[in-house]
C-alpha positions as a Markdown table, in Angstrom:
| # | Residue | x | y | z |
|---|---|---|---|---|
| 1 | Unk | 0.0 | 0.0 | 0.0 |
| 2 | Unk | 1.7 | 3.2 | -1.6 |
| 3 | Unk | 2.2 | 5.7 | 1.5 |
| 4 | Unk | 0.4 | 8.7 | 1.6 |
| 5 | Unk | 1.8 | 12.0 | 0.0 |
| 6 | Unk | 2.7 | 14.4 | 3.1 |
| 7 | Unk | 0.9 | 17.8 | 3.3 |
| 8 | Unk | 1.7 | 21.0 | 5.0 |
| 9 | Unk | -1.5 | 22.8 | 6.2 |
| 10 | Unk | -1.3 | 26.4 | 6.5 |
| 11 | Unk | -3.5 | 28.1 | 9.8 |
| 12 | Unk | -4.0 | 31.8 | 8.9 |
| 13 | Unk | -6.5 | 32.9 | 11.1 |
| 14 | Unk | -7.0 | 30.0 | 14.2 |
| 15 | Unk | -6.1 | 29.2 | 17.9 |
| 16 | Unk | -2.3 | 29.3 | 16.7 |
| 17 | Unk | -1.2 | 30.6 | 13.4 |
| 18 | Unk | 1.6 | 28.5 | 11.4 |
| 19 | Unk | 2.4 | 25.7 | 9.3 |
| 20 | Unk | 1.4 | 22.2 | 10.4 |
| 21 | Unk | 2.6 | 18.9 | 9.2 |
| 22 | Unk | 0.0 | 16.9 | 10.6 |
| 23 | Unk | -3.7 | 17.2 | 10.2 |
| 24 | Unk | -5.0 | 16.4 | 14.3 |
| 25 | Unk | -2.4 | 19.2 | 14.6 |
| 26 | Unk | -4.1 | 21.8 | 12.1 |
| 27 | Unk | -7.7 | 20.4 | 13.2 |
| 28 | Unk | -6.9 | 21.1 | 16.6 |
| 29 | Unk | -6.2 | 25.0 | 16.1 |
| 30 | Unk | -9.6 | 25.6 | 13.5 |
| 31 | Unk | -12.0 | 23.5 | 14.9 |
| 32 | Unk | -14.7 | 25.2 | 16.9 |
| 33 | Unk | -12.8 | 28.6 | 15.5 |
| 34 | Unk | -15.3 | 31.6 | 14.1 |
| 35 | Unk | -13.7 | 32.8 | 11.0 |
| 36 | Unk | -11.0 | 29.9 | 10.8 |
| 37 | Unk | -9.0 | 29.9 | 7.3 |
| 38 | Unk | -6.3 | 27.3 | 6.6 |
| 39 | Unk | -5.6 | 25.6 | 3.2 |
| 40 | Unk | -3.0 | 21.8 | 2.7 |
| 41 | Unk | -0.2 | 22.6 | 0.2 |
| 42 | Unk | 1.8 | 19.5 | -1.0 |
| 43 | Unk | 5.4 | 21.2 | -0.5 |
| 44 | Unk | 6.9 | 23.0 | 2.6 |
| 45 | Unk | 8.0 | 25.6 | 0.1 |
| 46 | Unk | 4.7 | 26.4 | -0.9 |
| 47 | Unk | 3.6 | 26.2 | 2.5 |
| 48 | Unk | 5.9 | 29.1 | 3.3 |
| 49 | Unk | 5.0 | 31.1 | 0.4 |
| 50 | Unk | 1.4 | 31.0 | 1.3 |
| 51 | Unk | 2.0 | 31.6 | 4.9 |
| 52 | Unk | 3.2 | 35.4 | 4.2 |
| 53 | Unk | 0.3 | 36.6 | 1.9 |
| 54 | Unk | -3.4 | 36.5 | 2.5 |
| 55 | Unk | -5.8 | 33.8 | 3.2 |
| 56 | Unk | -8.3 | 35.4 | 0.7 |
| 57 | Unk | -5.7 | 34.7 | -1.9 |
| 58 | Unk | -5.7 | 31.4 | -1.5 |
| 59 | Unk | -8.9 | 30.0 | 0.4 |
| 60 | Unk | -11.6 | 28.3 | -2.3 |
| 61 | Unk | -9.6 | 28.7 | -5.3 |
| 62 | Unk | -7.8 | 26.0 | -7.6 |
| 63 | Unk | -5.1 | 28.4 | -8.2 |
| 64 | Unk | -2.5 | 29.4 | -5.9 |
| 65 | Unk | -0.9 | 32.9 | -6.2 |
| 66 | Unk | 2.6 | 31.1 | -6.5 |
| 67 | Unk | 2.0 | 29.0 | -9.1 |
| 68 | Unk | 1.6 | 32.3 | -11.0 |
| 69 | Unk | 4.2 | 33.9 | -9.7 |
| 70 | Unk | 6.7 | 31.2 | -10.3 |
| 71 | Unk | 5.8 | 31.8 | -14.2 |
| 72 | Unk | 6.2 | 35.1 | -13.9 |
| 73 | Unk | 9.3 | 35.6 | -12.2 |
| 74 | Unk | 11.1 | 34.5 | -15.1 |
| 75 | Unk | 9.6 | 36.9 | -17.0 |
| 76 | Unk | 12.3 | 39.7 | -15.9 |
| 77 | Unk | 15.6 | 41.0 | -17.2 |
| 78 | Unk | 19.2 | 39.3 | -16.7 |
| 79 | Unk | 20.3 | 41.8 | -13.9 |
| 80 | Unk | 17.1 | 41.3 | -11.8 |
| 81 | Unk | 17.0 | 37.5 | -12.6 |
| 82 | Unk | 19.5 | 36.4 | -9.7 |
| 83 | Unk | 16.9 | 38.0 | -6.9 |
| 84 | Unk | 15.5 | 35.8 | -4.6 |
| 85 | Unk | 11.4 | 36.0 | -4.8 |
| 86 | Unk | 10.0 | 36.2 | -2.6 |
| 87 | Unk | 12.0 | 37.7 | -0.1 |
| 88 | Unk | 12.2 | 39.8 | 3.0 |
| 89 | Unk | 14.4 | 43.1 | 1.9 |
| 90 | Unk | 14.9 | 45.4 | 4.8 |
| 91 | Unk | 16.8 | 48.9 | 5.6 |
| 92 | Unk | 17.0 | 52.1 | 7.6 |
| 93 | Unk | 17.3 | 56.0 | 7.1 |
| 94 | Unk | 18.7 | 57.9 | 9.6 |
| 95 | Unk | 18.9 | 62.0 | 9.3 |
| 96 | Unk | 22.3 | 63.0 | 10.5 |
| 97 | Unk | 25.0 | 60.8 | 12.3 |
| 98 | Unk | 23.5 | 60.2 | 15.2 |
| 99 | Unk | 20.5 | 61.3 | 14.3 |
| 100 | Unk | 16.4 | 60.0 | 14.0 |
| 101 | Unk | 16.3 | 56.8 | 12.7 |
| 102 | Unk | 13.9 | 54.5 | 11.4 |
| 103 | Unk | 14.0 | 50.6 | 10.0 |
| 104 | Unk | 11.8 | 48.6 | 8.3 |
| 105 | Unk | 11.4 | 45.3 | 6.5 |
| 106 | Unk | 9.1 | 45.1 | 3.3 |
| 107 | Unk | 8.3 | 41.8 | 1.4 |
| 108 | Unk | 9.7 | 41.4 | -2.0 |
| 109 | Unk | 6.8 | 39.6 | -3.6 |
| 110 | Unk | 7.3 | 39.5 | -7.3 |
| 111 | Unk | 9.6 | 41.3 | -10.3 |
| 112 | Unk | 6.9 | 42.5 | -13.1 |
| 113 | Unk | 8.2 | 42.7 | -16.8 |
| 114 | Unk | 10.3 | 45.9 | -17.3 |
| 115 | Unk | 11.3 | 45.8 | -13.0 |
| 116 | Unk | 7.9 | 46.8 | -11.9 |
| 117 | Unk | 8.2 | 45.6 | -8.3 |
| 118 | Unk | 5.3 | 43.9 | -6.0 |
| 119 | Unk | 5.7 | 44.9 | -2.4 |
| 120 | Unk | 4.4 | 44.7 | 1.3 |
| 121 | Unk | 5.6 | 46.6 | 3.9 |
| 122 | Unk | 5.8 | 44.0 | 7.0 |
| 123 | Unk | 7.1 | 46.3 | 9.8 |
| 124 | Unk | 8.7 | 49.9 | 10.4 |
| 125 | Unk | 10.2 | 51.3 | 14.0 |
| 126 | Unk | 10.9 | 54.3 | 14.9 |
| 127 | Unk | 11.8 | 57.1 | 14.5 |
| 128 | Unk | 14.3 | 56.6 | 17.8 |
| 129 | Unk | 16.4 | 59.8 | 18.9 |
| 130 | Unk | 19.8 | 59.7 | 18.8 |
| 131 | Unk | 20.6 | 56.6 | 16.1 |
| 132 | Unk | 22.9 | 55.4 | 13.5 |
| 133 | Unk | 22.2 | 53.9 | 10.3 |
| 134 | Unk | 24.2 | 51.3 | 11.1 |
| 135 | Unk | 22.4 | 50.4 | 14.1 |
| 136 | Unk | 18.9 | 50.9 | 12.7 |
| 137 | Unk | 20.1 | 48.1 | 9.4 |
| 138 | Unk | 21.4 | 45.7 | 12.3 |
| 139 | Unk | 17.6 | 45.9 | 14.1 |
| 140 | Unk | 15.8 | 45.8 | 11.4 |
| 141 | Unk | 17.5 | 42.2 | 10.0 |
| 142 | Unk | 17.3 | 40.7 | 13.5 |
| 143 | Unk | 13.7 | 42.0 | 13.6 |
| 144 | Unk | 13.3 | 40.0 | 10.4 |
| 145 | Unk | 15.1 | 36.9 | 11.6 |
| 146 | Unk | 12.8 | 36.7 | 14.7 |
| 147 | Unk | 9.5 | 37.7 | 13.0 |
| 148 | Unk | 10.0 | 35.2 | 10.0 |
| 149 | Unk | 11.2 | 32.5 | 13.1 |
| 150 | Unk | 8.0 | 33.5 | 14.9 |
| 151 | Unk | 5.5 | 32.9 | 11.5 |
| 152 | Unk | 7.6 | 29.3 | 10.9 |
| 153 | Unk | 9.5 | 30.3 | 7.8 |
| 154 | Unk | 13.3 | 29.4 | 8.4 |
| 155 | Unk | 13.8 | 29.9 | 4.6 |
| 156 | Unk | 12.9 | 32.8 | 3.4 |
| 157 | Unk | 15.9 | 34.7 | 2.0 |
| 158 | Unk | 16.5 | 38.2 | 3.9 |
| 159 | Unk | 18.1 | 40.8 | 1.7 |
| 160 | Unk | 20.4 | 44.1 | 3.4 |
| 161 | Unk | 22.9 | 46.3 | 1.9 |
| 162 | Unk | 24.4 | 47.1 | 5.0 |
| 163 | Unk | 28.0 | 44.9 | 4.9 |
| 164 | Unk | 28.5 | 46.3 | 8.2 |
| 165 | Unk | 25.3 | 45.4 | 9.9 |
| 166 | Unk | 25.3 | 41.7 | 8.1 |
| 167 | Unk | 28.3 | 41.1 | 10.2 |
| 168 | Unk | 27.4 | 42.7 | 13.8 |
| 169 | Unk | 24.3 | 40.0 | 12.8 |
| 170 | Unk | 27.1 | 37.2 | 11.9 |
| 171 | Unk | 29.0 | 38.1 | 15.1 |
| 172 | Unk | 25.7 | 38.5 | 17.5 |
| 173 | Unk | 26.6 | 42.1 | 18.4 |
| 174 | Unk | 26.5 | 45.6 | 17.6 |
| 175 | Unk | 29.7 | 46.9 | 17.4 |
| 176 | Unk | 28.7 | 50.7 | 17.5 |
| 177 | Unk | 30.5 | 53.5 | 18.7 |
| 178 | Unk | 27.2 | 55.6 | 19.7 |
| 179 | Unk | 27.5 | 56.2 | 23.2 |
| 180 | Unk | 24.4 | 55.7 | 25.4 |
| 181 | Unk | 22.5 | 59.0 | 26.4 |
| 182 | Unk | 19.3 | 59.5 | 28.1 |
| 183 | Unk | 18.0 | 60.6 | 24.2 |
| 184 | Unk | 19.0 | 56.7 | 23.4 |
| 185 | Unk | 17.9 | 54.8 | 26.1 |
| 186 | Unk | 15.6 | 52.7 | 24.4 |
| 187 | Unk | 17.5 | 52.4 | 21.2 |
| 188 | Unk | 20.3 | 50.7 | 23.5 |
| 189 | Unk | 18.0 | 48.7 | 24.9 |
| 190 | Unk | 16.5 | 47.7 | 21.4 |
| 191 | Unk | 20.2 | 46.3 | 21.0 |
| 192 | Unk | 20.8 | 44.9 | 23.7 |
| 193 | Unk | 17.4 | 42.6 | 23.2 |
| 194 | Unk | 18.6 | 42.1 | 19.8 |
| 195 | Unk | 21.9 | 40.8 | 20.6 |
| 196 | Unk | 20.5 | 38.2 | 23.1 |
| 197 | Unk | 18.1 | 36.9 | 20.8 |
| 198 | Unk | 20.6 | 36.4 | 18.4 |
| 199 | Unk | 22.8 | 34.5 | 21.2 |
| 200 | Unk | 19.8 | 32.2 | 22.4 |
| 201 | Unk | 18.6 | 31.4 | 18.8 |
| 202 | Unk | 19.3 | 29.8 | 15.7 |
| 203 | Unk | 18.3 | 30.9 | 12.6 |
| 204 | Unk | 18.6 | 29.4 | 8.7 |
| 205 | Unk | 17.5 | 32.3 | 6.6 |
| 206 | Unk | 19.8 | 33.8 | 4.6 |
| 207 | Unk | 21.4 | 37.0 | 5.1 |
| 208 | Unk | 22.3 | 38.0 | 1.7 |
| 209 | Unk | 23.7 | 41.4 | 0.3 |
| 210 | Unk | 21.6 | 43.6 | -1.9 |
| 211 | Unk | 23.1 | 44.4 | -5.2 |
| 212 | Unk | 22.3 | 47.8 | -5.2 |
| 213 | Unk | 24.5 | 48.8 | -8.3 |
| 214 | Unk | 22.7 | 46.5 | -10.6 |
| 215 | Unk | 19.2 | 46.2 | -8.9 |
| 216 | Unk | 18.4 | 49.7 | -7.9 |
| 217 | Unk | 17.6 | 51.0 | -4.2 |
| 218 | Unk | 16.5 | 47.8 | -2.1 |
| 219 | Unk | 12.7 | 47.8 | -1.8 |
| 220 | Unk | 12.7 | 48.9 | 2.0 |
| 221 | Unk | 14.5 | 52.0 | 1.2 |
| 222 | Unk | 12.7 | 55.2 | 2.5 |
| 223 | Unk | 13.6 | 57.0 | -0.6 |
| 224 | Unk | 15.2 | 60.3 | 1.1 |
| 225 | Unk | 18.4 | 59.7 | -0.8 |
């Protein structure tokens, strides 16, 4: 007796949201749950994929949004062909040096014909008094890392073009030379939180550079350049 196919189950809106292997696992989070929506995918991948859009996109139809996008992503010019889609691109503006700062992480969803880019902004912080840009890049990737943890996805390719703040993340801390003030307070602590969860977790997304030169600004650029 041929043994049955495994399915992921995706729980949007239930007890628990996340990805499920099993289905007494996914049952146990919908049933009995007003307004429930979860949907069985036959890869993990897909799974994933699914997890960070919207349930209406998927719920009651043949068709999943990835199977089109996985057609269209193709569809895009040799310098934007090497980009990971979808993604999780994130970055940070800071006016002056220190200065206000501000990070955020946007989902890189699909590349259109002609670079026409599909995005979702998935968080923004701040503006915090007395910040760096290199601080507010190193948050906003281990903000990513532990949101993307939190939702189940330990795949999903996290773009920066901060070299600097890819390898406070590589080394677990930020090696800034801002000085704490009362201004700062919370931005230190913001760091300090960040370092430990980087010290007390593992992550396996990964941390790749954005190729700014050929690809343009990164999609979670602020445009104040």
């Amino acid at each position: 007796m041929a043994k049955p196919k495994q399915k992921y189950y995706v729980v949007w809106h239930g007890r628990q949201p996340g990805i499920y292997t099993d289905w007494t696992q996914c049952e146990s989070q919908v049933k009995g749950f007003e307004g429930a929506r979860y949907k069985s995918f036959p890869t993990r991948k897909e799974a994933e994929e699914a997890f960070l859009r919207l349930a209406d996109e998927y719920v009651g139809k043949s068709v999943s949004p990835v199977e089109v996008q996985v057609k269209r992503s193709i569809k895009v010019n040799s310098q934007t062909a090497s980009i990971h889609i979808p993604s999780l691109c994130v970055d940070a503006a800071c006016s002056g040096n220190p200065g206000m700062m501000e990070y955020r992480g946007v989902y890189l969803l699909d590349i259109h014909q002609g670079g026409e880019r599909e995005e979702q902004e998935l968080f923004r912080r701040g503006p915090f008094p007395e910040g760096t840009n290199n601080i507010g890049e190193f948050l906003a990737i281990v903000h990513g890392l532990a949101l993307l943890q939190q939702q189940g996805n330990d795949t999903l390719p996290v773009y920066s073009d901060s070299r600097t703040a890819q390898a406070w993340v590589r080394q677990k801390q930020a090696k800034t030379k801002l000085m704490p003030t009362e201004k700062n307070r919370v931005l230190f602590d913001l760091i300090r939180r960040a370092e430990k969860w980087l010290q007390t977790h593992t992550w396996h997304n990964p941390i790749l550079k954005w190729d700014t030169p050929h690809w343009g600004e990164i999609p979670a650029d602020f445009g104040r350049k």
